[in-house]
C-alpha positions as CSV (number, residue, x, y, z in Angstrom):
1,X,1.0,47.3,12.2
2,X,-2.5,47.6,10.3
3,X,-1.8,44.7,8.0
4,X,-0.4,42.6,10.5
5,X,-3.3,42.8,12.4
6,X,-5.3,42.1,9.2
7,X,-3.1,39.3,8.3
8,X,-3.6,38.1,11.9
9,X,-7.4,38.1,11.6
10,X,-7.3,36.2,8.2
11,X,-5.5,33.8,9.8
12,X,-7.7,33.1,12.8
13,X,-10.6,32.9,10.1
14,X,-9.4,30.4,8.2
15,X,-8.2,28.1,10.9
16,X,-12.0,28.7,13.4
17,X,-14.6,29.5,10.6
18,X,-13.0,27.3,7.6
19,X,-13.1,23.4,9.0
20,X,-9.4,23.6,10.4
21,X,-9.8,24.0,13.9
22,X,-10.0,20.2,14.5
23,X,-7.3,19.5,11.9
24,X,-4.3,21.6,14.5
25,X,-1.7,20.5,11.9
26,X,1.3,22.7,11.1
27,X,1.9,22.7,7.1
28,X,5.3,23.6,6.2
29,X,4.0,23.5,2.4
30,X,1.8,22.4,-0.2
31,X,1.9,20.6,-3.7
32,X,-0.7,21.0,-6.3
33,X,-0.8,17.3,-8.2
34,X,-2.5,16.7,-11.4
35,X,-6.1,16.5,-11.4
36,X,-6.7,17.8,-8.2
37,X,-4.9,16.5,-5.4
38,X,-3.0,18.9,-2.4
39,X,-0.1,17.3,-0.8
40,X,0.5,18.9,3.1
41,X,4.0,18.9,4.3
42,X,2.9,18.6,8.1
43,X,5.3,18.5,10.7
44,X,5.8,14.9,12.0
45,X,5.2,15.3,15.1
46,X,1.8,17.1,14.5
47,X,0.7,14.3,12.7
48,X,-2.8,13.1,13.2
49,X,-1.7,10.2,14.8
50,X,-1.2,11.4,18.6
51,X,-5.3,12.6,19.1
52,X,-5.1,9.0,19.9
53,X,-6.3,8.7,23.2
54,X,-3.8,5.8,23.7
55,X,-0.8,8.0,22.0
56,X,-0.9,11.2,24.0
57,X,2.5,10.2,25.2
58,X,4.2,8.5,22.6
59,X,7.5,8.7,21.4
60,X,7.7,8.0,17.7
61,X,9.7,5.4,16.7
62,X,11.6,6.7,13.5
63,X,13.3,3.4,11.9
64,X,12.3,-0.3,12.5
65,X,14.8,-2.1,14.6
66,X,14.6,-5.5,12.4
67,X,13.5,-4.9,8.9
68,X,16.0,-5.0,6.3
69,X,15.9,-1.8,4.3
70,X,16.1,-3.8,0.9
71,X,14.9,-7.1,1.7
72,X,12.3,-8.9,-0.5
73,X,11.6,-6.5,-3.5
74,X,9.3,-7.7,-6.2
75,X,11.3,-9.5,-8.8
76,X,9.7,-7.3,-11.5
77,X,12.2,-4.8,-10.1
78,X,14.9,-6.6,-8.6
79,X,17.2,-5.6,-11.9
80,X,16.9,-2.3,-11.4
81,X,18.3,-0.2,-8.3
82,X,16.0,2.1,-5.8
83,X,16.4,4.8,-7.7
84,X,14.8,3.6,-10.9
85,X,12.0,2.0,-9.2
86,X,8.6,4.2,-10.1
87,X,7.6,6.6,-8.0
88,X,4.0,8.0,-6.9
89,X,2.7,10.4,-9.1
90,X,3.0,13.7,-6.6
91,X,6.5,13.1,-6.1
92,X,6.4,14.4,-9.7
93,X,5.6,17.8,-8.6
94,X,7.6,18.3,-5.4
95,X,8.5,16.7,-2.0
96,X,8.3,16.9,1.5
97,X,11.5,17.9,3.6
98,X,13.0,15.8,6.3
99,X,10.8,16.0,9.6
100,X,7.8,16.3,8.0
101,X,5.0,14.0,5.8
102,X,3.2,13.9,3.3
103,X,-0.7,14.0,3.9
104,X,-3.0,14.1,1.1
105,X,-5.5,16.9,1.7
106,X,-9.4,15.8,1.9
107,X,-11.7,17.1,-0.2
108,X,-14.5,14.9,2.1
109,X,-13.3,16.1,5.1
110,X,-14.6,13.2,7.1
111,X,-12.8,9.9,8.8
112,X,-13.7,6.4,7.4
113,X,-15.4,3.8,9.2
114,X,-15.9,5.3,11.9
115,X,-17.9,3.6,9.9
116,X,-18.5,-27.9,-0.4
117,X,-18.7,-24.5,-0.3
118,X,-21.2,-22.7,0.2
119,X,-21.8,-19.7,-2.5
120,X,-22.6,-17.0,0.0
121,X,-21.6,-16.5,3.8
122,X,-21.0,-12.7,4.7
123,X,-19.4,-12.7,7.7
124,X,-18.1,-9.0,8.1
125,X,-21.2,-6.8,7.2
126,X,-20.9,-5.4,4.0
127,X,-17.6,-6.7,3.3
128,X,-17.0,-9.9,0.9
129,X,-13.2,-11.3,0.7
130,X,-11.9,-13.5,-1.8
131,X,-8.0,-14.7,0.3
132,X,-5.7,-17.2,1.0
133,X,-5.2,-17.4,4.5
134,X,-2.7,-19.3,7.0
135,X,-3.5,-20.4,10.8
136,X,-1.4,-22.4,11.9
137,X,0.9,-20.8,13.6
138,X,1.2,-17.0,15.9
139,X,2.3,-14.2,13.3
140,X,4.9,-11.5,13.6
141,X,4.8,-10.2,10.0
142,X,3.8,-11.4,6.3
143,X,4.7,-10.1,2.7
144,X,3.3,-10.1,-0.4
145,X,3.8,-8.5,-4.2
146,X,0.6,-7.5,-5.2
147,X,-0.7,-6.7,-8.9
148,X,-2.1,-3.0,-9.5
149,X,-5.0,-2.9,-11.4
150,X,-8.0,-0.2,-11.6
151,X,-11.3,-2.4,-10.8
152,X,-14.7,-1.2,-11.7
153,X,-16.4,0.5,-8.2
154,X,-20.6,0.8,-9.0
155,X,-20.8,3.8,-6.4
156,X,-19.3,6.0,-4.6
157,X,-20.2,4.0,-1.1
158,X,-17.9,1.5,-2.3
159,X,-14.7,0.4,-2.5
160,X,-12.7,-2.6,-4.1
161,X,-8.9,-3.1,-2.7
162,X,-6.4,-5.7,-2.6
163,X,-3.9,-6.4,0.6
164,X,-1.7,-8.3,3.1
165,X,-4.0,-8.2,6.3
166,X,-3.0,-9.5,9.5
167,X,-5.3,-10.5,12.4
168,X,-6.2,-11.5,15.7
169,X,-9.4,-12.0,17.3
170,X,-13.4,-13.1,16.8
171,X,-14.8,-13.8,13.5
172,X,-17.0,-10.8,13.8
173,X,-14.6,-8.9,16.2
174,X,-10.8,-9.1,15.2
175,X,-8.2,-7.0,15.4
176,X,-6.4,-6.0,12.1
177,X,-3.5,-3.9,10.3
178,X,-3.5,-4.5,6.1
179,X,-1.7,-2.6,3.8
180,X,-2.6,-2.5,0.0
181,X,-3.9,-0.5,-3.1
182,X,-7.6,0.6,-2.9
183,X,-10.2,2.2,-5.3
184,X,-12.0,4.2,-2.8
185,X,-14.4,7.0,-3.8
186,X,-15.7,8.1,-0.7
187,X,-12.2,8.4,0.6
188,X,-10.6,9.6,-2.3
189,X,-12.9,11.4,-4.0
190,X,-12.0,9.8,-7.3
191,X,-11.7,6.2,-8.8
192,X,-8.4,6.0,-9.0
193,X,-6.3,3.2,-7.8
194,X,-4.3,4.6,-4.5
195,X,-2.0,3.2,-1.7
196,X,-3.7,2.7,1.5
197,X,-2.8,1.9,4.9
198,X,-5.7,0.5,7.3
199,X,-6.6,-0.7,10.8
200,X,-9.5,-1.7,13.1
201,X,-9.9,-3.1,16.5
202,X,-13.5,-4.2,16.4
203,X,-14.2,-6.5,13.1
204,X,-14.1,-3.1,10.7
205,X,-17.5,-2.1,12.5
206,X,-17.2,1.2,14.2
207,X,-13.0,1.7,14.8
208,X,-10.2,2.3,12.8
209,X,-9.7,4.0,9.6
210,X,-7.9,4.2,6.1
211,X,-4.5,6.0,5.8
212,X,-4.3,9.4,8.4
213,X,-7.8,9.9,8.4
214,X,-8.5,8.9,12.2
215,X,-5.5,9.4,14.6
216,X,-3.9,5.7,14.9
217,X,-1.1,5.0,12.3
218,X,2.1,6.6,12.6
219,X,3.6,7.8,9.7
220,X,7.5,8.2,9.8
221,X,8.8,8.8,5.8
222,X,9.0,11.8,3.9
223,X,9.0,10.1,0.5
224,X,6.0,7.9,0.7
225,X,2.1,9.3,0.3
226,X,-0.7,7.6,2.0
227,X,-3.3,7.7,-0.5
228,X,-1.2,8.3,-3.6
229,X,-1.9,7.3,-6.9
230,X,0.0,4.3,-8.3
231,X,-0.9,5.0,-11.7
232,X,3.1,4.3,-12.6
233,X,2.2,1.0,-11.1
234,X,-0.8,-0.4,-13.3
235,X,0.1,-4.1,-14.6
236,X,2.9,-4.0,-12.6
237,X,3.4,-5.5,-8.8
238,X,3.9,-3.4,-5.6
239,X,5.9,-5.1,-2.4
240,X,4.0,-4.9,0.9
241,X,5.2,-6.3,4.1
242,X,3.8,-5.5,7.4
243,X,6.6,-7.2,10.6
244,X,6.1,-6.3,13.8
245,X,9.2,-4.8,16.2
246,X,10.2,-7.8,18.6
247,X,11.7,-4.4,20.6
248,X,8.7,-2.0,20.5
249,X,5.5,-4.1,19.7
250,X,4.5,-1.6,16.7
251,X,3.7,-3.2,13.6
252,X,5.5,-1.3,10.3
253,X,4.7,-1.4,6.9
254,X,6.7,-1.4,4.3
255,X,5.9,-0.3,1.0
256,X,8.6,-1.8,-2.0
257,X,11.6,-0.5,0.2
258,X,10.7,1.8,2.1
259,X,9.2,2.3,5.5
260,X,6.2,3.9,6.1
261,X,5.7,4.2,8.6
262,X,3.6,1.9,11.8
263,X,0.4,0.8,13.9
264,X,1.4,1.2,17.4
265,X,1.7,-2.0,19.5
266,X,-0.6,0.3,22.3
267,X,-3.6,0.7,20.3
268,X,-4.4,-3.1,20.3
269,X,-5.1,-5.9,22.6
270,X,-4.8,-8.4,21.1
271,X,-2.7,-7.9,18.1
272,X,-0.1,-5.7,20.1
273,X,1.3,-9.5,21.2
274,X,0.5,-11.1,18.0
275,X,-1.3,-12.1,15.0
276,X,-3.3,-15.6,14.3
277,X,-4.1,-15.2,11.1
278,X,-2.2,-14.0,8.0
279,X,-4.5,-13.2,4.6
280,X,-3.5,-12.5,1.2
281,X,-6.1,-10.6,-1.2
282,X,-8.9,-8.8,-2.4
283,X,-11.9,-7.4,-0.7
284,X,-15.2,-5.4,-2.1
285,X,-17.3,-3.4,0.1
286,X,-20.6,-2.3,-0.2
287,X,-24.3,-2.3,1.2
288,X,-25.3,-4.5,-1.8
289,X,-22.8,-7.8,-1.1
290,X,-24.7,-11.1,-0.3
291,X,-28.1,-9.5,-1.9
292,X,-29.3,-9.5,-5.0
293,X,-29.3,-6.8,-6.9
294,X,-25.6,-7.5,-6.2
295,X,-23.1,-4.7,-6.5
296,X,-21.1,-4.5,-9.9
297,X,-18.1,-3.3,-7.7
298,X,-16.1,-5.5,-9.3
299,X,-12.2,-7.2,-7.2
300,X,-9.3,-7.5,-8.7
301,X,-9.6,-6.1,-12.5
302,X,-12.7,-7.9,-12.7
303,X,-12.0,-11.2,-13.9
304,X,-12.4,-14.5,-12.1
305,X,-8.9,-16.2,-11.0
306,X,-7.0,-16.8,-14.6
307,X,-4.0,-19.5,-13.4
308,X,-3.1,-19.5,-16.8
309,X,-2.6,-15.8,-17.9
310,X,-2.8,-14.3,-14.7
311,X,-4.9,-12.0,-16.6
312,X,-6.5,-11.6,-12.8
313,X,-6.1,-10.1,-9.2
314,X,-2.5,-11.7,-8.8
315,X,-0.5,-12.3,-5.5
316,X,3.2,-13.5,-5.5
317,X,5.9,-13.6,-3.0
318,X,3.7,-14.5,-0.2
319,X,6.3,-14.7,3.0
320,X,5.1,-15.5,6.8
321,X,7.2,-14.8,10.0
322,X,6.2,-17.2,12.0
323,X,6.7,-18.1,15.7
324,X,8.9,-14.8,15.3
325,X,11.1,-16.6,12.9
326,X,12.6,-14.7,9.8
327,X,10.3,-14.4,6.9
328,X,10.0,-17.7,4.7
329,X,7.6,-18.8,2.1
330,X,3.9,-20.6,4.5
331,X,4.1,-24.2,3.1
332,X,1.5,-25.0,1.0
333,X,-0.1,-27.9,2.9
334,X,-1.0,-24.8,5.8
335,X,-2.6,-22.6,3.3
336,X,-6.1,-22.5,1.9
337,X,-8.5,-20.3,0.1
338,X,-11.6,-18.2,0.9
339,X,-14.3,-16.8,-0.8
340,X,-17.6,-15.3,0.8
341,X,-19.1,-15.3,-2.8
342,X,-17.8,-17.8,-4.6
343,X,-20.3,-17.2,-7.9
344,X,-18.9,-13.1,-7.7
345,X,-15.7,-13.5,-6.9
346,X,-13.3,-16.3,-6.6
347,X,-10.2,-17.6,-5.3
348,X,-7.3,-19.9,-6.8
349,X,-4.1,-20.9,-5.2
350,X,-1.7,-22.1,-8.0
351,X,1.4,-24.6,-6.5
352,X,2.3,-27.3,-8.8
353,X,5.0,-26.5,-11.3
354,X,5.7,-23.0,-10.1
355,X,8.8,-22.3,-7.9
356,X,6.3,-20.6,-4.9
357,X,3.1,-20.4,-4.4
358,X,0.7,-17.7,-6.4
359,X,-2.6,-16.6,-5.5
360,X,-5.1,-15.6,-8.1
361,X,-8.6,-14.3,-7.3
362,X,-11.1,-11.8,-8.4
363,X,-14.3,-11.2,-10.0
364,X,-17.0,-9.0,-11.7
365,X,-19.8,-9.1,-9.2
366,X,-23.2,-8.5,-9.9
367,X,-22.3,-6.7,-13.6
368,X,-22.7,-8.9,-16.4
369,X,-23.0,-12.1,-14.3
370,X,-26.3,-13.2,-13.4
371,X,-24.7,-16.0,-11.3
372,X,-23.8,-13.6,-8.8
């Protein structure tokens, strides 16, 4: 009875006195990854997702009522079944059982962002996108196959990443769900190149966050880790598609074939009806973009669009769903490119003598390139 009352106690510590009180998750079990990482198995329905204000009552939806389960994997891979694809690096080491995920422990313990052409217009504070973008038409969905690479981040404050964002809204207010790789220090705790997951509701000012780290974003598999490592993926191209249910409004993402996992229709305005603008590509942020000193945080791997090699950030497979149409390639003549810093980072849409069209984009920054 002693040492139950002990264990009891020890319990209660660790959960009121420890940082835990506000996480209230119940772990079913832990994996130890290489260099560092802890993997939760936390029961799905205990999932950070429902402190939501908006979500107190929501009923998780556990499989997409539209989205093939196959459909539109990167032609890297398409020779090779599901089972030989790579998988994330903690899979390596154990999994999670069915009716729970995967949440990648924080070492930081905080929530993120909560928080001619003219060479430099910074329209989103601290932010500077290199994209090709389409906006012609309303959005239900977009896809792209997206080249890893590990990009040079000057400090821990910043991040570089590389995604399929979809949008709705004012220039300095939109709404947005992307999906996409990220070298994220303050998040991650490491300069790795990880898997991310991210929304906003107010321009990427003050709401929304990466991955599980605010409540907001619904994850439903078991397999897939928010925040993993994709170093089996460097060189290579990972599949993201993010389609909205025509049934439930909630926006899924897909990562190669496999659901994630979703951004509820309920905690937008605007975008729970539709998106208005569909972008493909990379993104640096820091306090030191449209200055000079510029940031060295480099996009991409660092080196400006190479339509040649495509020795550079790299987008194929680009798919719309338009006017909630099935997914098709965006003709050409609706597309365009972006850059806020065209003399850091640049932006090249390649379509004659290719089969579709391929984006290319990226940049060193401020390191080694006075022109920044």
């Amino acid at each position: 009875m002693g040492s139950c009352t002990l264990l009891f106690c020890l319990i209660i510590y660790f959960f009121c006195f420890l940082g835990y009180s506000d996480y209230m998750l119940l772990v079913f079990s832990y994996h130890l990854v290489k260099d560092g990482d802890i993997v939760d198995c936390v029961d799905i329905y205990k999932q950070p997702a429902f402190d939501h204000p908006l979500l107190k009552n929501h009923t998780i939806q556990m499989k997409s009522s539209h989205l093939d389960p196959t459909e539109h994997t990167p032609r890297t891979m398409q020779n090779s079944s599901s089972s030989k694809l790579p998988s994330q690096v903690w899979l390596q080491y154990g999994s999670c059982p069915n009716g729970t995920i995967p949440i990648r422990r924080s070492s930081n313990n905080h929530q993120t962002n909560s928080y001619s052409h003219p060479r430099k217009v910074i329209v989103t504070p601290s932010h500077s996108f290199s994209v090709a973008l389409t906006e012609i038409y309303s959005y239900s969905g977009a896809k792209g196959n997206i080249k890893v690479w590990k990009p040079y981040v000057e400090s821990v404050g910043d991040y570089s990443s590389s995604q399929v964002m979809l949008r709705n809204g004012p220039l300095t207010a939109f709404e947005t769900a992307q999906a996409g790789w990220a070298v994220n220090p303050f998040v991650y705790n490491d300069a790795k190149t990880r898997l991310f997951a991210y929304w906003s509701v107010d321009g990427m000012r003050n709401t929304g966050c990466f991955d599980l780290t605010c409540p907001g974003f619904v994850q439903t598999s078991h397999e897939i880790l928010l925040g993993g490592d994709l170093d089996p993926y460097y060189g290579a191209e990972i599949s993201i598609q993010i389609s909205k249910d025509p049934n439930t409004n909630n926006w899924w993402f897909k990562f190669n074939d496999k659901e994630v996992g979703y951004w509820p229709g309920d905690i937008f305005q605007l975008m729970k009806y539709q998106a208005t603008s569909v972008r493909w590509g990379g993104e640096v942020y820091s306090q030191k973009v449209g200055t000079h000193p510029h940031t060295e945080t480099a996009m991409g791997n660092g080196q400006f669009s190479d339509h040649v090699f495509r020795r550079s950030g790299t987008i194929t497979g680009m798919l719309i769903e338009a006017n909630s149409n099935p997914p098709r390639q965006p003709d050409p003549e609706t597309m365009f490119v972006s850059s806020d810093e065209w003399s850091c980072y640049d932006a090249y849409l390649l379509t004659r003598h290719v089969p579709e069209p391929v984006f290319l984009y990226g940049g060193p920054g401020g390191r080694n390139n006075p022109m920044c």
